[in-house]
C-alpha positions in Angstrom: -67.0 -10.8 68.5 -70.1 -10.2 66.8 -70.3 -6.6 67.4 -66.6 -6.1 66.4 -67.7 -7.7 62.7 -70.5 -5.4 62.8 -68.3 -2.6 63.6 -65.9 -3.3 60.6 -68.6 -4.7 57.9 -70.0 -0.8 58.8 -66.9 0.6 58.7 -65.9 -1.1 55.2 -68.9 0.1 53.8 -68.3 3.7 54.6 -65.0 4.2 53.6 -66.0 2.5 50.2 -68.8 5.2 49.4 -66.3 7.6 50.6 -64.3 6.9 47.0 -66.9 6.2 44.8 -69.7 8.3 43.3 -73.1 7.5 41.4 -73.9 9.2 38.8 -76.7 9.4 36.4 -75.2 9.9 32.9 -77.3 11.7 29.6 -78.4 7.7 28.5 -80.1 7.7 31.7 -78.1 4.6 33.4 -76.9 5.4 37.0 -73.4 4.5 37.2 -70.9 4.2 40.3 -67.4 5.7 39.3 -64.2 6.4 41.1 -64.2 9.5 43.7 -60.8 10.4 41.3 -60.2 8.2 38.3 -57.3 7.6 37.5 -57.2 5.7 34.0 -59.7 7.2 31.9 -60.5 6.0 28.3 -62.6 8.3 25.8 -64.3 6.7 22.7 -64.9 9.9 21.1 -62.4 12.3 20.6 -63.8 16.0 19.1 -66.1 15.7 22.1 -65.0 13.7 24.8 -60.9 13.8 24.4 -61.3 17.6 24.1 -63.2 18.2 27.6 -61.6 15.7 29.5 -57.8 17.1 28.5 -59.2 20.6 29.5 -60.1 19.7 32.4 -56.7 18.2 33.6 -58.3 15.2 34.3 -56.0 12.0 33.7 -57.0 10.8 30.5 -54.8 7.9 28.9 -56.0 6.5 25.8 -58.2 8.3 22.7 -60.6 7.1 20.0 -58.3 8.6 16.7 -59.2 8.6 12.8 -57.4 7.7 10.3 -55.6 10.5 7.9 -54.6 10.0 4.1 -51.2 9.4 4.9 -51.6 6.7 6.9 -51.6 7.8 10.3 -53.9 8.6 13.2 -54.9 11.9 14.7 -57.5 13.2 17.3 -59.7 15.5 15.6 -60.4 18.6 17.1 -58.1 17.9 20.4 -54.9 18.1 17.7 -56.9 21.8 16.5 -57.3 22.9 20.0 -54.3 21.7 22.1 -52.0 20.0 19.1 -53.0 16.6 21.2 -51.5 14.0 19.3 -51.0 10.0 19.8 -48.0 11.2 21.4 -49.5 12.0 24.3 -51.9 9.4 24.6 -52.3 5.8 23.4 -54.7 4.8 20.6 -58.0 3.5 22.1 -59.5 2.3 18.6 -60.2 3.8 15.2 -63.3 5.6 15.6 -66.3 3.5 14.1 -64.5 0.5 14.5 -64.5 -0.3 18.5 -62.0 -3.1 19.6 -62.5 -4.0 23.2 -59.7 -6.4 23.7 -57.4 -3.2 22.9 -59.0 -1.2 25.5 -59.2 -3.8 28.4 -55.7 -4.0 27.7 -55.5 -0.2 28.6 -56.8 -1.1 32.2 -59.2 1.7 32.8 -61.2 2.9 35.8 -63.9 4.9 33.4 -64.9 4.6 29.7 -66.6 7.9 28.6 -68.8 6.8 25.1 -71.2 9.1 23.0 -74.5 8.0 23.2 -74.8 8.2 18.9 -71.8 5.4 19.0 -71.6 2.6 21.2 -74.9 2.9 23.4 -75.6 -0.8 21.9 -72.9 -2.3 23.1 -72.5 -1.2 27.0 -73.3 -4.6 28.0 -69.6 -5.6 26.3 -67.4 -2.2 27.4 -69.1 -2.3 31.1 -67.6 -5.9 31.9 -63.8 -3.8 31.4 -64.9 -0.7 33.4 -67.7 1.8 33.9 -69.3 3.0 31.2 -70.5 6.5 31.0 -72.8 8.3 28.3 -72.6 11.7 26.9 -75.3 12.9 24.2 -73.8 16.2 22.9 -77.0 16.9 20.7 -79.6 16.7 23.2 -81.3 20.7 23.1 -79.2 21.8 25.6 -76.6 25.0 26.2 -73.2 23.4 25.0 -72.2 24.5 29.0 -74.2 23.3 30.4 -73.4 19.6 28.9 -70.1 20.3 29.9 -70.4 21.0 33.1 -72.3 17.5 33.4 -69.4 15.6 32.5 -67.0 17.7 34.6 -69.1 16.5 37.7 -69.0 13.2 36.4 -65.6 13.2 37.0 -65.0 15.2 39.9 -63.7 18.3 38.0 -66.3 20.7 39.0 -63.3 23.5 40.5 -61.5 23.3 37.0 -64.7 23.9 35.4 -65.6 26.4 37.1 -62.2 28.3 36.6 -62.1 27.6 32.9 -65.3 29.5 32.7 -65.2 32.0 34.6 -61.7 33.2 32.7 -64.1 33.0 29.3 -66.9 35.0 30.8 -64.4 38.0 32.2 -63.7 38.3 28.4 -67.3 38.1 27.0 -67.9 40.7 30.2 -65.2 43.4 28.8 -66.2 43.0 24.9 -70.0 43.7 25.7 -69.0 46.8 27.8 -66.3 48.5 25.3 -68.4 47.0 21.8 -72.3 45.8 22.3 -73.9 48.7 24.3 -76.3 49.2 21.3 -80.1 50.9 21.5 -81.5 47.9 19.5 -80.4 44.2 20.3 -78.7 42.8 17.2 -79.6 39.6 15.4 -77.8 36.2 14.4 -78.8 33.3 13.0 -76.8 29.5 12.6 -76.7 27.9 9.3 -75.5 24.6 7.8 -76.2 25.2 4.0 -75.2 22.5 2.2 -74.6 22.7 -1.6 -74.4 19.0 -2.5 -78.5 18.2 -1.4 -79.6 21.8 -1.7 -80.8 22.4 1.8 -80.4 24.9 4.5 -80.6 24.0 7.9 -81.0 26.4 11.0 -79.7 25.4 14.4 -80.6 25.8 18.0 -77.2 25.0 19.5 -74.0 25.2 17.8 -71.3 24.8 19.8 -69.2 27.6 20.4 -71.2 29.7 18.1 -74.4 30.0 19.5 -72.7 30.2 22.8 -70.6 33.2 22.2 -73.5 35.1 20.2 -75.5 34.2 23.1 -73.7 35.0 25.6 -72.8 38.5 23.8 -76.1 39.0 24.3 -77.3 39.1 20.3 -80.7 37.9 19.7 -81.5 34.4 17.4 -84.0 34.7 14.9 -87.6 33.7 15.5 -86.9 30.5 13.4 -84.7 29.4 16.1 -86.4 30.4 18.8 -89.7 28.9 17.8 -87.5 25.4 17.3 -90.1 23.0 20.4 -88.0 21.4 23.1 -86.0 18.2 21.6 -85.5 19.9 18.3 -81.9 21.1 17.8 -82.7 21.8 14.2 -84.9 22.8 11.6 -84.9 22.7 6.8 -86.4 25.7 5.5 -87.1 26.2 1.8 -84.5 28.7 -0.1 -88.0 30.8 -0.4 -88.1 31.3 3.0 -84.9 32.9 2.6 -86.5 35.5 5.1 -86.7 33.8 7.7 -82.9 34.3 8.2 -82.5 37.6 7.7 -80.5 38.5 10.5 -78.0 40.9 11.3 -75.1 38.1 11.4 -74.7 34.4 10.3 -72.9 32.2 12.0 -71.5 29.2 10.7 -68.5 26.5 10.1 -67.1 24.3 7.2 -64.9 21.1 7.6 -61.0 21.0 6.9 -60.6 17.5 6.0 -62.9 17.6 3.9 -61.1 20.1 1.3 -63.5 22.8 2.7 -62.7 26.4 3.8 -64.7 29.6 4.4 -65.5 30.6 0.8 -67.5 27.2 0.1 -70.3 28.9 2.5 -71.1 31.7 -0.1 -70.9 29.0 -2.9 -73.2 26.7 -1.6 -75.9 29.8 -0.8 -75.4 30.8 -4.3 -76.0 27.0 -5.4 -79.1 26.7 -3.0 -80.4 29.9 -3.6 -79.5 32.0 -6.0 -79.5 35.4 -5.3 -79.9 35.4 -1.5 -76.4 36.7 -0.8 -78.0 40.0 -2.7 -80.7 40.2 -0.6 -79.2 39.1 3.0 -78.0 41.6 5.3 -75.3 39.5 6.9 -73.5 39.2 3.2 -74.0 42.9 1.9 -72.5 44.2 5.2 -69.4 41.4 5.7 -71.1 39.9 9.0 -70.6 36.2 8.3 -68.8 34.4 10.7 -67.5 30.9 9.6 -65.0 29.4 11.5 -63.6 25.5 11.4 -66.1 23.0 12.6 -62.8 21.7 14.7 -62.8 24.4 16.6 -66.2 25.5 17.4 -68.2 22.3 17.6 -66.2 20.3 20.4 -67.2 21.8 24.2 -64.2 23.9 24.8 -63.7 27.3 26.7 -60.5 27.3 24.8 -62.7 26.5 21.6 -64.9 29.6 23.0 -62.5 32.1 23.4 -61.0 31.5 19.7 -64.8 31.9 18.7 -64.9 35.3 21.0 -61.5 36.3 19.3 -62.6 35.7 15.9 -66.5 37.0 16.4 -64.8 40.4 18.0 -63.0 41.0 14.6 -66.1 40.6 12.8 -68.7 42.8 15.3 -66.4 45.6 16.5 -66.0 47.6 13.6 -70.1 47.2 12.8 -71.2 48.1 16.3 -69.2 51.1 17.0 
């Protein structure tokens, strides 16, 4: 009798790991999850909602934000996919978490962003496991992604999104980039209202695609040290990003569009757009911050789409 409970205290143990997985997510807590959840929650939605829809995997309720009018939507999922509350359930209004609402949703994972709810896991890990993701950490917006996808046992779907998006960066290189001299890009936020530019190490989508087309970032963003995703420079430095391209995005809800980019250098420094190769040629790329910021293949091959109208006709 004693061997038999032996036998089956083994036993239960085994087929227990054999649907449950340990992870170690980007706030560096190790966290045991379901082989295949089933019921997950996502408390941030141009990040986490995007990636996890992409990915097929079965997602249930969303962090939303609240529009003029009245009603919620699911910002950059509703730009990508036109992922409404439709589809899902409201998990909370982003910035204002309410856990009784999401233990009512039952779910087997809770996927947070480090920047909003890190202080209170003790609270959202009594209704499920709690995992972090840190989308500005100094790292390849891939490669991020590719974390959570193994978080959640989408590693195939990952792997078949991007491989579809690199066949398409493959066949623009060959037929558009085959240049004697690399070409240059550089990523900007300039913002008009405090007078500052700011380059960027990793920008989503952006930086990704440029990348990945094979231009070459300017030495102000190469020289950023490890941990640093971004850098001010003085408008009389304005050499410093001198590059054959700029890259960069503007926000939709917030009355912006792609001529505020040009205003704001004009505001910041005067003049520049004279002297910058990227405006005297047309090579400014400035997309919706919807679209490129969230970690998206669909999000990078709108960016390849839109980055091909801009380069072809200046590289052949």
């Amino acid at each position: 009798m004693k061997t038999l409970r032996c036998y089956l205290l083994i036993l239960f143990a085994f087929s227990g790991s054999a649907h449950a997985r340990t992870v170690v997510d980007h706030a560096g807590y190790q966290v045991t999850l379901p082989e295949q959840p089933q019921r997950i929650v996502s408390l941030h939605d141009w990040t986490l909602t995007v990636m996890v829809h992409e990915l097929g995997a079965p997602l249930v309720a969303s962090t939303g934000r609240l529009a003029a009018d009245g009603t919620f939507y699911i910002r950059g999922a509703r730009e990508l996919f036109g992922l409404d509350f439709s589809q899902l359930v409201l998990a909370s209004v982003h910035g204002k978490l309410d856990p009784e609402r999401i233990r009512a949703l039952k779910p087997d994972v809770i996927l947070a962003n480090t920047g909003d709810y890190l202080a209170v896991r003790d609270t959202l890990s009594t209704i499920a496991p709690v995992v972090y993701f840190n989308p500005e950490q100094d790292r390849p917006m891939l490669e991020l992604y590719h974390d959570l996808a193994s978080w959640l046992g989408r590693d195939a779907e990952f792997s078949a999104l991007t491989a579809h998006y690199q066949q398409k960066v493959a066949g623009l290189r060959q037929q558009h980039l085959q240049t004697d001299h690399p070409l240059s890009y550089i990523a900007l936020l300039v913002n008009g209202r405090d007078g500052t530019i700011q380059v960027l190490k990793e920008y989503g989508a952006l930086t990704t695609v440029m990348d990945d087309l094979g231009l070459q970032r300017m030495p102000v963003a190469r020289s950023l040290s490890a941990g640093r995703d971004r850098v001010t420079i003085s408008p009389e430095l304005i050499e410093l990003i001198d590059a054959d391209y700029i890259v960069t995005s503007y926000l939709p809800d917030q009355g912006e569009d792609a001529s505020n980019f040009a205003r704001d250098m004009d505001r910041v420094a005067p003049g520049a757009r004279q002297v910058l190769k990227a405006f005297r040629h047309g090579r400014i790329i400035n997309l919706s911050r919807f679209e490129v910021y969230p970690p998206s293949v669909r999000g990078l091959e709108s960016t390849l789409s839109s980055v091909e109208k801009v380069i072809v006709p200046v590289t052949r």
